[in-house]
N, C-alpha and C positions, 0 to 999 in steps of 0.2 A: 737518612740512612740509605746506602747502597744496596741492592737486589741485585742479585745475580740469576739471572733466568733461564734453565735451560729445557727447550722439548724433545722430546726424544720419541721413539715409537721400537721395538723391539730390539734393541742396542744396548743391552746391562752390561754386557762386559765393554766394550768400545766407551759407553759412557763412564764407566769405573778406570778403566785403561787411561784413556785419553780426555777429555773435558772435566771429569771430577779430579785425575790428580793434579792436571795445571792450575787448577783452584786450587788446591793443597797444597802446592809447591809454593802459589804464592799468597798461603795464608791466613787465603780466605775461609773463615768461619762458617761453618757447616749452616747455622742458624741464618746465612744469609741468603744461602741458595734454594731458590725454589723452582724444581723437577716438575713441569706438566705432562703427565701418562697418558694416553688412551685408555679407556673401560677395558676392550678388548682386546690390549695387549696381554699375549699369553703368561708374559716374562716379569708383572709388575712386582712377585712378589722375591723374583730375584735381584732387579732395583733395589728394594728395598732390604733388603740382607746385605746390600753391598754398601750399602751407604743411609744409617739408620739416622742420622742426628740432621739430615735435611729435610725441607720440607716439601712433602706430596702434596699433587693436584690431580686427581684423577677427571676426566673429562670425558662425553661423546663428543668434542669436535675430530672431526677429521679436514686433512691438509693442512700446508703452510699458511697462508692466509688468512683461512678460517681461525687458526690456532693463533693467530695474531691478532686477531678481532678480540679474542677470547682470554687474549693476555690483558689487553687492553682493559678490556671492560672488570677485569679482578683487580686490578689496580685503581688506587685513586690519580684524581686528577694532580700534576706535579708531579708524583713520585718518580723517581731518577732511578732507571734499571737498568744490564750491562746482561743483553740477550745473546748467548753464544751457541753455537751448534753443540751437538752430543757428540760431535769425533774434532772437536780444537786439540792439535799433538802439541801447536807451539804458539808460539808468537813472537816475532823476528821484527828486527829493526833496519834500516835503509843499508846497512853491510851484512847485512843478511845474520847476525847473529842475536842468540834469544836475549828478549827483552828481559832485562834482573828483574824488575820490579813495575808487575802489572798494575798494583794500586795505584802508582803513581801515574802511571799515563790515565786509568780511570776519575782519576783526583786532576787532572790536569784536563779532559775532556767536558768532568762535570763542572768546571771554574771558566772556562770559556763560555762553553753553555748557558750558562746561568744569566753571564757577564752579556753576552753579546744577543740574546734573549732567542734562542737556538733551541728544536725541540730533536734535532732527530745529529746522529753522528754516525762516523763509521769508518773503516783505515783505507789503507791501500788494498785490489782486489787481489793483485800477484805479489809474489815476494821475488823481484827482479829489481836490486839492489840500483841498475842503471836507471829505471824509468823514476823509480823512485825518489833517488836522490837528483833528477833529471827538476822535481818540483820542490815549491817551498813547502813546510811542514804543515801546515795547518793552509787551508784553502776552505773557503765556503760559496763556493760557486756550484752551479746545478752541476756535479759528476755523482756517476756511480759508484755507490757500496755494498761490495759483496755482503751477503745477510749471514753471513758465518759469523760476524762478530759488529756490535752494534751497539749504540749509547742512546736509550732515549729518555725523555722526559714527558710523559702519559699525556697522550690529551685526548679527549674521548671525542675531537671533536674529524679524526682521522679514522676511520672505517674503509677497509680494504673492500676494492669489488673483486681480483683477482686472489689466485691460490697457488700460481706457483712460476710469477712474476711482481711475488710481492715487494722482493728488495729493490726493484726498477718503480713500483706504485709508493712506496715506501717514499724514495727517495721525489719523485716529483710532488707527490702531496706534501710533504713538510716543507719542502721547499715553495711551493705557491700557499702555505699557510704563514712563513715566517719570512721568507725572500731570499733565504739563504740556508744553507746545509753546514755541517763541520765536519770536514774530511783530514782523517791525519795521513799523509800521505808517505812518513815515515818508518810507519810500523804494517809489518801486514800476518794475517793470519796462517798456519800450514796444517790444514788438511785437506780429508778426500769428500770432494764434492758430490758424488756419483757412486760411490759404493754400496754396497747391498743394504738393503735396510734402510729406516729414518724414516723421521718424517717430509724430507725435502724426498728421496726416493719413491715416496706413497701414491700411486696412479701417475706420476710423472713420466711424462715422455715429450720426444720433441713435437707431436702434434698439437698435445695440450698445450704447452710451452706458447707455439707460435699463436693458438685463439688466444689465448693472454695477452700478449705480447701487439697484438694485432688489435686486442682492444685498446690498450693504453697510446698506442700511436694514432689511431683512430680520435682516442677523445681530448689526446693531448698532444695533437702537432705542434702548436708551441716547444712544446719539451721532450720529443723525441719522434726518432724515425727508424723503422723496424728493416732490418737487412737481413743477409743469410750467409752465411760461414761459408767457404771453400767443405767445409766438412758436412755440410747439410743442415746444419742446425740455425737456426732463426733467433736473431739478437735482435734488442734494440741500441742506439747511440742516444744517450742524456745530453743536452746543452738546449740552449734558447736557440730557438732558429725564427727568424721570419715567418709571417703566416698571412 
């Protein structure tokens, strides 16, 4: 059975607006979605009036990575989950128009998976119809996936040391665990990455970013090297590089 996961941190109506109705729109059963809260979120018990027939997880972890440790370790080992941010508006396809039917690329993600013995997936990061249809649809080589929207298959044996460079740690541990990632390069997610609120928003900035970011280049040259934007901001590039 499919889980649908999603965490959130002070966002009931954005999560009621956006990520709970794209569920709704396409379907998806209340009984499958399970909402991780913070203690101290002020707002849990308007979550919960908005959207009563899902299922709560109240938690002290705090951060993105921590809170993915902590997904982790609530699930069993196997179980197949489809981890989405609290503000997904859409999900678009390589002409840029919305996907009909989410299950089916969900059902089409977790049959490769399975098949090709694949723990972690994830789409294209922009929704720019050119780059995308520029690739073949399905790719499992070490690239980046944005952590907005995500396919995994539990293995407790992945523990995050960062918190908010987790979808770059994400993606090179499953892939030095399995040899290979599943990237659909077809579909890509549309929200806002950076707006007030959430749990990616929580202590985030670009300084923390770059220690992050400066660890995993650090302990994995192999599979990335950490650069910095014209705009200020400090990225890494995912691929195999010489060492």
């Amino acid at each position: 059975m499919v889980k649908y996961v999603v965490p959130s941190f002070q966002r009931p109506v954005i999560f009621r607006d956006q990520t709970y109705s794209f569920l709704k729109k396409h379907n998806i059963s209340d009984s499958d979605i399970h909402l991780f809260l913070r203690s101290d979120d002020p707002y849990i018990n308007d979550y919960m009036d908005r959207a009563t027939g899902i299922n709560f997880h109240i938690t002290d972890v705090r951060g993105v990575g921590r809170t993915h440790n902590y997904i982790t370790e609530y699930f069993d080992e196997g179980d197949f989950i489809v981890e989405i941010d609290d503000d997904l508006k859409e999900l678009v396809d390589n002409e840029r128009k919305p996907v009909k039917d989410f299950k089916s690329v969900v059902e089409s993600m977790l049959s490769r998976m399975v098949d090709e013995e694949i723990s972690y997936g994830g789409t294209y990061q922009v929704a720019n119809n050119k780059f995308m249809s520029g690739n073949p649809q399905y790719t499992t080589d070490l690239r980046y996936m944005l952590g907005c929207l995500r396919f995994r298959r539990i293995r407790k044996d992945i523990v995050l040391e960062t918190n908010y460079a987790e979808d770059f740690e994400n993606c090179i541990k499953h892939y030095i665990r399995d040899g290979k990632i599943l990237k659909n390069n077809w579909i890509a997610p549309i929200t806002k990455n950076y707006q007030d609120g959430g749990c990616k928003n929580d202590g985030r900035d670009n300084e923390t970013e770059k220690s992050d970011k400066v660890f995993l280049s650090t302990k994995y040259p192999k599979y990335s090297r950490i650069f910095q934007r014209k705009s200020g901001v400090w990225d890494l590039r995912l691929r195999e590089y010489k060492v």
